[in-house]
C-alpha positions in Angstrom: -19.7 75.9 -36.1 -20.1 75.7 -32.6 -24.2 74.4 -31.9 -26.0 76.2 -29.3 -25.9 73.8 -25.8 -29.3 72.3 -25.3 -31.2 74.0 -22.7 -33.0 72.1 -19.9 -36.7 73.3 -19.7 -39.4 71.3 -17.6 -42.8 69.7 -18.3 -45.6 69.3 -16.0 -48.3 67.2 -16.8 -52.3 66.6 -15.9 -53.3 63.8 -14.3 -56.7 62.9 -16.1 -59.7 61.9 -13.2 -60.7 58.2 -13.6 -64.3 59.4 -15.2 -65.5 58.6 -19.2 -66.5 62.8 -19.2 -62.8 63.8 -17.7 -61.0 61.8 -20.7 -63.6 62.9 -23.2 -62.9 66.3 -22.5 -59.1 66.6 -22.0 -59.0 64.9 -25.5 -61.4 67.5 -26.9 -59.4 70.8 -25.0 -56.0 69.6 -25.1 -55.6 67.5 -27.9 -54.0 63.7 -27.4 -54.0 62.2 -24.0 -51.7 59.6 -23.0 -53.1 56.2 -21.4 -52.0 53.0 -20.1 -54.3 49.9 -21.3 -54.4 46.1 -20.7 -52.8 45.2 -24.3 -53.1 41.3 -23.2 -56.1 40.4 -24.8 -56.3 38.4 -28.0 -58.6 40.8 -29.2 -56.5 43.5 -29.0 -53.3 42.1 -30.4 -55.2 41.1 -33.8 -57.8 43.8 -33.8 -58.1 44.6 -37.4 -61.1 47.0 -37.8 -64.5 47.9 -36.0 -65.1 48.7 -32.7 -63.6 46.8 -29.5 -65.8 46.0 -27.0 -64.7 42.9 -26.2 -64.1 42.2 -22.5 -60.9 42.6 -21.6 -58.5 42.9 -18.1 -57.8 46.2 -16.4 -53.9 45.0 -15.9 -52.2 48.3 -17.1 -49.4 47.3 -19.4 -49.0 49.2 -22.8 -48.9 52.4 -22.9 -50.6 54.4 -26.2 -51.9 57.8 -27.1 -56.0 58.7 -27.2 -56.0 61.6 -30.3 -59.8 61.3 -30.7 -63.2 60.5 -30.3 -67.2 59.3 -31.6 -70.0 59.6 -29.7 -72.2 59.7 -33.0 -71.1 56.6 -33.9 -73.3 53.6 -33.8 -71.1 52.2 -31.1 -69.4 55.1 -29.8 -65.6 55.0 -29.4 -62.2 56.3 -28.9 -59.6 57.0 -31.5 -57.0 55.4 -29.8 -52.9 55.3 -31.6 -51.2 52.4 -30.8 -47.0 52.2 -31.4 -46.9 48.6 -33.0 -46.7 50.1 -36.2 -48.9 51.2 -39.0 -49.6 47.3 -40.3 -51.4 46.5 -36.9 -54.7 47.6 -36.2 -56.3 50.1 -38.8 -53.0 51.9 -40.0 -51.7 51.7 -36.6 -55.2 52.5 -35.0 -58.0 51.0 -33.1 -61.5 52.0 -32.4 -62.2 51.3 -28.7 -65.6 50.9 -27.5 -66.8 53.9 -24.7 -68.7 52.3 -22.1 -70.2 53.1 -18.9 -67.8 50.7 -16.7 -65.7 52.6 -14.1 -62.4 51.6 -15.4 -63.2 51.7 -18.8 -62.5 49.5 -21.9 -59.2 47.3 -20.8 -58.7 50.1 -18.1 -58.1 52.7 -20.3 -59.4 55.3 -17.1 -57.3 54.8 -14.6 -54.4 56.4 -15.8 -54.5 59.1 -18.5 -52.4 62.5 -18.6 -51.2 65.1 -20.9 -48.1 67.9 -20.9 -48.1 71.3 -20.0 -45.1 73.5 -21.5 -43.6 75.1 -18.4 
């Protein structure tokens, strides 16, 4: 049995605009986008259920995936997957709080993208 070679093949990605609309909709048309967050907060480390809206920094240092959002909700929010796991958060998840700040909730704005198959 002689396995077929793997063949090179190359992604591109978007760059998501720094806007609240601009992530809303790439997560809406092109399904999970991926974002870098300030993970540094206490609040986010033991978040456990609800909404985060607590202040946080805009230092970008985790990186996670945004699969979804709420804008009925009460508190509107993004579905946001982290990797620590599926005992952290809400089975791995966390509910973070859309606001109308320019970076967003612990930055999670400044820099989003998805793939493109080439």
């Amino acid at each position: 049995f002689d396995p077929p070679s793997p063949q090179p093949h190359s992604t591109r990605y978007v760059n998501v605009t720094s806007s609240k609309l601009a992530l809303l909709a790439a997560i809406a048309l092109s399904g999970p986008v991926s974002v870098a967050i300030d993970a540094g907060s206490r609040a986010f480390q033991h978040y456990g259920g609800g909404v985060l809206n607590s202040p946080c920094n805009t230092t970008l240092n985790h990186g996670v995936l945004a699969v979804g959002y709420d804008l009925e909700a009460p508190e509107p929010y993004y579905l946001v997957k982290n990797s620590w796991g599926a005992t952290w958060g809400d089975k791995g998840y966390i509910k973070m709080a859309i606001d109308d700040s320019p970076k967003g909730i612990c930055g999670i704005l400044l820099a989003a993208s998805y793939p493109i198959a080439a």
